[in-house]
C-alpha positions in Angstrom: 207.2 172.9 -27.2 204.7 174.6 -25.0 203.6 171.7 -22.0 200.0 172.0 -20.4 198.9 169.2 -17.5 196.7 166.8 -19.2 193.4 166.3 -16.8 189.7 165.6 -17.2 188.2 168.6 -17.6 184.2 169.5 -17.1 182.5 171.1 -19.7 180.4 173.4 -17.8 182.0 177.2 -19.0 182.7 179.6 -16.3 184.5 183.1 -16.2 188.7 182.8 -15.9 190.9 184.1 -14.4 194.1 185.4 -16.1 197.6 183.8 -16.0 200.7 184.8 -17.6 200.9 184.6 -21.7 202.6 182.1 -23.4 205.1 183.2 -26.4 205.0 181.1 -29.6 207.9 178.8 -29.8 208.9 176.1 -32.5 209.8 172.6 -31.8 210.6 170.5 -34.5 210.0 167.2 -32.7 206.6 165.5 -34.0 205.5 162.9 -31.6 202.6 160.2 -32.6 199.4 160.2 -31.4 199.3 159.2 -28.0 196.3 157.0 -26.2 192.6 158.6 -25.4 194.0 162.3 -26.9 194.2 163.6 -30.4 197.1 165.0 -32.5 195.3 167.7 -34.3 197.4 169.6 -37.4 196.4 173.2 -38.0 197.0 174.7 -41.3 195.7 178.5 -41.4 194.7 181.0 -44.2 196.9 179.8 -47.4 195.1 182.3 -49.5 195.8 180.6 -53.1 195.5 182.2 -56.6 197.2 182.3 -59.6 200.0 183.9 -59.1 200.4 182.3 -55.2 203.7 180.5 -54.3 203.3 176.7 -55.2 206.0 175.2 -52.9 203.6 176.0 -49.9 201.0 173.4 -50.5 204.5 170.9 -51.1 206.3 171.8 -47.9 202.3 171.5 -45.8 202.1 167.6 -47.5 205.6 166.8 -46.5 204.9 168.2 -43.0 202.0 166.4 -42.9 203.2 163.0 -43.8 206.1 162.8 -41.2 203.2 164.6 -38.5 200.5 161.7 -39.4 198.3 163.9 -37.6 194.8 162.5 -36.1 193.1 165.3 -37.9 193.8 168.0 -40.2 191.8 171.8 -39.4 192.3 173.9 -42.6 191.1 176.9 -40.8 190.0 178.5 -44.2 190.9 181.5 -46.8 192.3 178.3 -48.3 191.4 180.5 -51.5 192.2 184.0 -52.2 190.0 184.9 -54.7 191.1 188.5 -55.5 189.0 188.3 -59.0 186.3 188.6 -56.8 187.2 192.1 -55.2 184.1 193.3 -56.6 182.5 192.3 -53.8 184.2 195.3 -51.8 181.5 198.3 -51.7 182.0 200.4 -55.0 183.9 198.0 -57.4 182.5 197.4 -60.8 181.2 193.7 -61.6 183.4 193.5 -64.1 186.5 193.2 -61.7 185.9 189.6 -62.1 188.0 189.4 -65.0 189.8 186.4 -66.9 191.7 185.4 -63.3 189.1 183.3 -61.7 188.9 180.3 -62.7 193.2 180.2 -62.6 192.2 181.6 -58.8 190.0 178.3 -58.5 192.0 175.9 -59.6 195.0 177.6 -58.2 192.9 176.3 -54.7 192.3 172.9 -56.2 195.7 172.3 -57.3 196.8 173.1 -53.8 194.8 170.3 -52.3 196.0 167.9 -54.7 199.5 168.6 -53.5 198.4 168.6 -50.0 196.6 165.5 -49.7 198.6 163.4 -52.6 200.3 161.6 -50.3 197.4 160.8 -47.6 195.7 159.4 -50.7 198.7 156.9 -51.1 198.8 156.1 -47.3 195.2 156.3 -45.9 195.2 152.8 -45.6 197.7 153.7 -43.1 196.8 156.6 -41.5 193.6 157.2 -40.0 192.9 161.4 -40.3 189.9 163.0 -40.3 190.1 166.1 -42.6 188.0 169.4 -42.1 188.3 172.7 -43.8 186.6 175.8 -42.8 184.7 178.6 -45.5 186.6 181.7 -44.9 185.9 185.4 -45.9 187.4 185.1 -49.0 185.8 181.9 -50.1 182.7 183.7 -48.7 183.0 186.3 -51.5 181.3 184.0 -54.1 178.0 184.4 -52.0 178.5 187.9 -51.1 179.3 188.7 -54.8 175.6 187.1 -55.6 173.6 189.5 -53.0 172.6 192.6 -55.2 169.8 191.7 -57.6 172.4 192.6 -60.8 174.5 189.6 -59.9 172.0 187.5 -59.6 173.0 185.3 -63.0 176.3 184.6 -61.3 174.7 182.6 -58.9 175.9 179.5 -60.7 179.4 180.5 -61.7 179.9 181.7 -58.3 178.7 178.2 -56.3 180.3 176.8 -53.7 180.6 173.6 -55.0 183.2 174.3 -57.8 185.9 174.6 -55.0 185.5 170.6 -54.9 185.9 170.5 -51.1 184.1 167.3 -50.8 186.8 165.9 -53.0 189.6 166.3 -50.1 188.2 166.8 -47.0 186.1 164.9 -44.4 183.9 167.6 -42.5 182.9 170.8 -44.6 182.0 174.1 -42.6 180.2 176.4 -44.1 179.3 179.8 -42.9 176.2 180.4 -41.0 174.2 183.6 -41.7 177.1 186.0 -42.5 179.3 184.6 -39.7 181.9 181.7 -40.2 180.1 178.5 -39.0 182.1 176.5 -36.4 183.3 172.8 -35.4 184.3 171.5 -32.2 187.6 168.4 -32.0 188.6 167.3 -28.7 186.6 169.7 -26.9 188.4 172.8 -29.4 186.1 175.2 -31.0 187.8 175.6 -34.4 186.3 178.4 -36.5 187.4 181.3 -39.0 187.4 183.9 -37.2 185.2 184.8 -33.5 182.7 187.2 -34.5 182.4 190.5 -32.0 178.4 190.0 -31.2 178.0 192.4 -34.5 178.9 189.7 -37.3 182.4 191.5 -37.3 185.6 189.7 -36.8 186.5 189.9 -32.8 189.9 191.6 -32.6 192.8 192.8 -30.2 196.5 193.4 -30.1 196.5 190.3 -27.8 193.6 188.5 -29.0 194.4 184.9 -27.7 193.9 186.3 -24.5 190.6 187.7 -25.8 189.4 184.2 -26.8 189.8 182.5 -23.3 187.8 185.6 -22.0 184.8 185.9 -24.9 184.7 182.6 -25.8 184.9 180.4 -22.5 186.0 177.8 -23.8 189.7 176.4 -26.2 189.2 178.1 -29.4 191.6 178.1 -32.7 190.6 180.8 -35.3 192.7 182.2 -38.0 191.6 184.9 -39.8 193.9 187.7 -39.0 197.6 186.5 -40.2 199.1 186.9 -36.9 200.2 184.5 -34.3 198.7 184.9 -30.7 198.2 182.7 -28.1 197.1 182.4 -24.1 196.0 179.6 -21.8 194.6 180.1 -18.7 192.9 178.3 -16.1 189.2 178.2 -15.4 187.7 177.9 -11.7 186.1 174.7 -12.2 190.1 173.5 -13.1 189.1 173.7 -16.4 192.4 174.5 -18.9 191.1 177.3 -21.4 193.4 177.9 -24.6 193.1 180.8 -27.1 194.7 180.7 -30.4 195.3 183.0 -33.2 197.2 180.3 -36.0 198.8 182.9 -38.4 198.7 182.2 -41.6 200.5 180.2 -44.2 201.5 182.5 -47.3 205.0 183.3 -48.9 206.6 185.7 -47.9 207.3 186.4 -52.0 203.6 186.5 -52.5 201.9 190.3 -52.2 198.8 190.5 -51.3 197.7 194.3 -52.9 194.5 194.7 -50.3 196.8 194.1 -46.9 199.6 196.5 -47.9 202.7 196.9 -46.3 200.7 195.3 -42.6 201.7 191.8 -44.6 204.9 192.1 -43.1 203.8 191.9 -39.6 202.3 188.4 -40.7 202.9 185.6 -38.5 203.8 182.7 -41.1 203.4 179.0 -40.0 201.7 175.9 -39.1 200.8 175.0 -35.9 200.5 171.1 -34.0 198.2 170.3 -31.1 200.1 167.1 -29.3 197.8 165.4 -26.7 194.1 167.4 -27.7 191.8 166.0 -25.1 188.6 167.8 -23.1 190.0 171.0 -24.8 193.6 170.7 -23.1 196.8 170.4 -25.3 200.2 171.0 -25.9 201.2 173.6 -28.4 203.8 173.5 -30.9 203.7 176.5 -33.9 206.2 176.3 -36.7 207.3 178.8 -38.5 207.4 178.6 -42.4 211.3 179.7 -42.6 211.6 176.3 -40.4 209.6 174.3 -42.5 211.1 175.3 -45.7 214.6 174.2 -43.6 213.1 170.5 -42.8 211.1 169.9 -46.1 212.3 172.5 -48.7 
């Protein structure tokens, strides 16, 4: 487990200063909630279809029943929608094909598995749930821009991913850039955008985050893990977090190639969340599938 100093923290942002970066690690140990701090559960880009791995969403409820988590951040590309990939510049409408509504439900079904057990026990268990609209689930309303499309617009709504059904807090995207919440003084959000609506990016792009962003921010986005914590001059602790994602390693994805093997895979726990402070714990997916397979 990575240790921070809990402290009260202003909120006033101010430029850092660097400090050394922090490795991921795993830690199987899931401690409860403790008193005025949240236990937040981060579960990045799952990127369900038809054809995805369906132990995932199984090994994530598990996981999450043990964790009993304060609150749940499904940091979003919860869907994969690759029946929409006519989207991309140059592919033909008719890419959409027979697969998406088996890429829909595909989504569904994994939220059924996820939150089955919460459902039983949320008598019990007090969580707030939030999910975040990722790129891909963004593809419905991009798919809908050019005047041709325009009698897709109710095939390709938002509102038949059933979000509402599962989760507490529903983020959409604002303009053409993810839209963003804040948890224990955390900015959680898709991806950072770079000032041009493009997603902000670096080899060491935790760091990046304390430095662009000013303040704790989780994104996901980008399939690899990356993380940095620094302190601000006000004594303000600053964290930067890049969650991975969560996807089989037995599951191609034909539009990311052979850079699918550099993917971080994993689920990551913030123990203590409080004025943007925490304690991080990442856990890989081969570990999971050891303590809940």
């Amino acid at each position: 487990m990575i240790k921070t100093n809990q402290q009260n923290i202003p909120t006033k942002p101010t430029k850092t200063k660097t400090q050394t970066s922090i490795q991921k690690c795993c830690d199987t140990k899931l401690p409860s909630a403790t008193s005025g701090s949240l236990e937040i559960a981060i579960v990045p880009d799952l990127h369900c279809h038809g054809g995805s791995d369906k132990t995932i969403p199984e090994l994530i409820a598990r996981w999450l029943d043990e964790y009993r988590p304060d609150v749940v951040v499904n940091l979003g590309d919860h869907w994969d929608l690759p029946s929409l990939a006519f989207q991309t510049k140059g592919q033909h409408s008719s890419a959409i094909g027979p697969t998406f509504q088996s890429d829909v439900a595909a989504g569904i079904q994994a939220n059924d598995v996820i939150w089955k057990t919460y459902q039983r026990a949320k008598d019990r268990w007090n969580c707030h749930r939030i999910i975040l609209e990722g790129n891909h689930e963004n593809r419905m309303a991009r798919a809908t821009e050019e005047p041709e499309r325009w009698s897709l617009r109710g095939l390709l709504d938002y509102s038949i991913l059933q979000t509402d059904r599962y989760y507490d807090e529903v983020v959409r995207y604002k303009g053409s850039t993810p839209g963003l919440t804040s948890v224990g003084g955390v900015t959680f959000r898709h991806y950072a955008p770079n000032g041009m609506s493009r997603p902000l990016n670096s080899m060491h792009l935790g760091y990046q985050l304390t430095q662009k962003m000013l303040t704790s921010t989780v994104v996901g986005h980008t399939h690899r893990f990356s993380y940095f914590r620094t302190t601000a001059s006000d004594a303000r602790v600053v964290h930067g977090l890049v969650a991975g994602c969560c996807i089989s390693e037995d599951d191609f994805h034909e539009y990311a190639g052979t850079s699918q093997t550099s993917w971080d895979r994993g689920v990551a726990c913030l123990h203590g969340c409080e004025n943007g402070n925490y304690s991080l714990e990442w856990v890989n997916l081969n570990r999971l599938q050891q303590l809940y397979g």
